[in-house]
N, C-alpha and C positions, 0 to 999 in steps of 0.2 A: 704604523701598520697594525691593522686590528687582526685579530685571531679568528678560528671560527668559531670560536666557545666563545666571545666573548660578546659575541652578536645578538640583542636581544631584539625578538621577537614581540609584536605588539599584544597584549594579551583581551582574546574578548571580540578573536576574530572567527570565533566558534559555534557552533551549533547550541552551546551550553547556557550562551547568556538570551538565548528567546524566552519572551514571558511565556508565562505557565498555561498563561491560556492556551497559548499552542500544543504544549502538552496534553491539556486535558483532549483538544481536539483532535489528536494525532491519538489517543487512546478512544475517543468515538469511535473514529474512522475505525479501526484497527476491530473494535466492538462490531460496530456494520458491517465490515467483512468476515468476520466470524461468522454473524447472525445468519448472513445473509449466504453463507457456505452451508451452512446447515440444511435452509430452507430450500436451499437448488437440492440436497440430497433428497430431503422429502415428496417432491415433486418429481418424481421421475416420470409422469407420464408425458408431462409438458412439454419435459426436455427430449424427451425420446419423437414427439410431434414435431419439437423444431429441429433437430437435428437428424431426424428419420428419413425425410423428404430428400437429403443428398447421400445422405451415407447407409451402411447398411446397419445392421442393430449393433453389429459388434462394435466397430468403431464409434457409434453414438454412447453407448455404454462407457467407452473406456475415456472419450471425450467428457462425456458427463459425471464421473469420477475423480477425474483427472483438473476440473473445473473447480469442484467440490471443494477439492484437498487443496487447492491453490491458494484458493479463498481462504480456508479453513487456518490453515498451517501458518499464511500471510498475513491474516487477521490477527492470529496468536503474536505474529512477530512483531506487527506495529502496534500493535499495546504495548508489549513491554520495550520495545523501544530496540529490540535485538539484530542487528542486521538489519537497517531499518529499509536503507534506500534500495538493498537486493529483493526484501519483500514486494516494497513499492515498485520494481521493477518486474518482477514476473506477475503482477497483476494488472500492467498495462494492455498484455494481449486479450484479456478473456475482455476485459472492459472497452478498448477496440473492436471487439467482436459483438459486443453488446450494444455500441451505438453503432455502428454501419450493418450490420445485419440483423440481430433478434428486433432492437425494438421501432428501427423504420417500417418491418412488417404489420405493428399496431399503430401504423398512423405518425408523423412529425407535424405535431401542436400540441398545444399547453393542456390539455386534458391527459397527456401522456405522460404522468408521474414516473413510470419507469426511464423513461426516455431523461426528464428533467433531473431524477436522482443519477442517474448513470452520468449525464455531464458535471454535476455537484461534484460526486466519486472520483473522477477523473480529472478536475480541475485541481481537489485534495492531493490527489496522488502526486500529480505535479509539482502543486506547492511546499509538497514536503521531501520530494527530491531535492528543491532545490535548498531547501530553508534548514534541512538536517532532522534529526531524532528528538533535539532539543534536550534540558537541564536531566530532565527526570526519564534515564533512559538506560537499561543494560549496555548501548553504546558509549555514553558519557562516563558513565561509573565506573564498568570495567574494563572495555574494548580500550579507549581511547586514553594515550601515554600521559600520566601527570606532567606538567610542565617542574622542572627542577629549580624548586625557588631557592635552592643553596647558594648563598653569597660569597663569594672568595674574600 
């Protein structure tokens, strides 16, 4: 009869053993949503145009703040690897909202870079929900429990 201590567990079925290239690209991403948090702030007239048209200024204001800081905060997370898939999760909606509504308004084909980065964005997101934070990540390091290689 085995114990339940003594049940070993196969090691390496983790987020921690993805090559690094993953890393570096989950720290891209991460870069891109920053970048790209910023630059929604900078443009407020654009966003108050595509958002103006259904709503009134107040709710577009607080929608386009509220975008902003998603990005912004989101982007911080998935660089350093913190909370990685809760980031990659609250930035599924604004990036939904981005290819069914803003960027079919400028046209669906190949001339529409926004349209074509926002699927890119959003396939990433995906892929690293499922694939984890990876070796080099405040979730690896700290978050997540050392396994106890103590021998009896």
């Amino acid at each position: 009869m085995t114990q339940l201590s003594e049940i070993r567990y196969p090691r390496g079925v983790n987020s921690a053993n993805n090559p690094i290239w993953m890393d570096g690209l989950r720290v891209l991403l991460g870069l891109f949503l920053l970048i790209k948090g910023i630059l929604f702030l900078e443009h407020t007239t654009d966003v108050f145009r595509i958002f103006g048209a259904e709503q009134d200024i107040v709710s577009a204001g607080k929608a386009h703040f509220l975008t902003s800081m998603v990005h912004i905060v989101g982007g911080l997370m998935i660089m350093f690897g913190m909370l990685t898939r809760l980031a990659l999760l609250c930035q599924i909606p604004i990036l939904l909202g981005a290819l069914l509504i803003v960027n079919p308004q400028r046209g669906v084909n190949f001339g529409n870079t926004e349209l074509i980065l926002s699927l890119i964005v959003t396939g990433l997101i995906v892929f690293f929900m499922i694939v984890g934070p990876g070796r080099y990540s405040v979730d690896n390091k700290i978050l997540r429990p050392k396994p106890n290689t103590e021998e009896e």
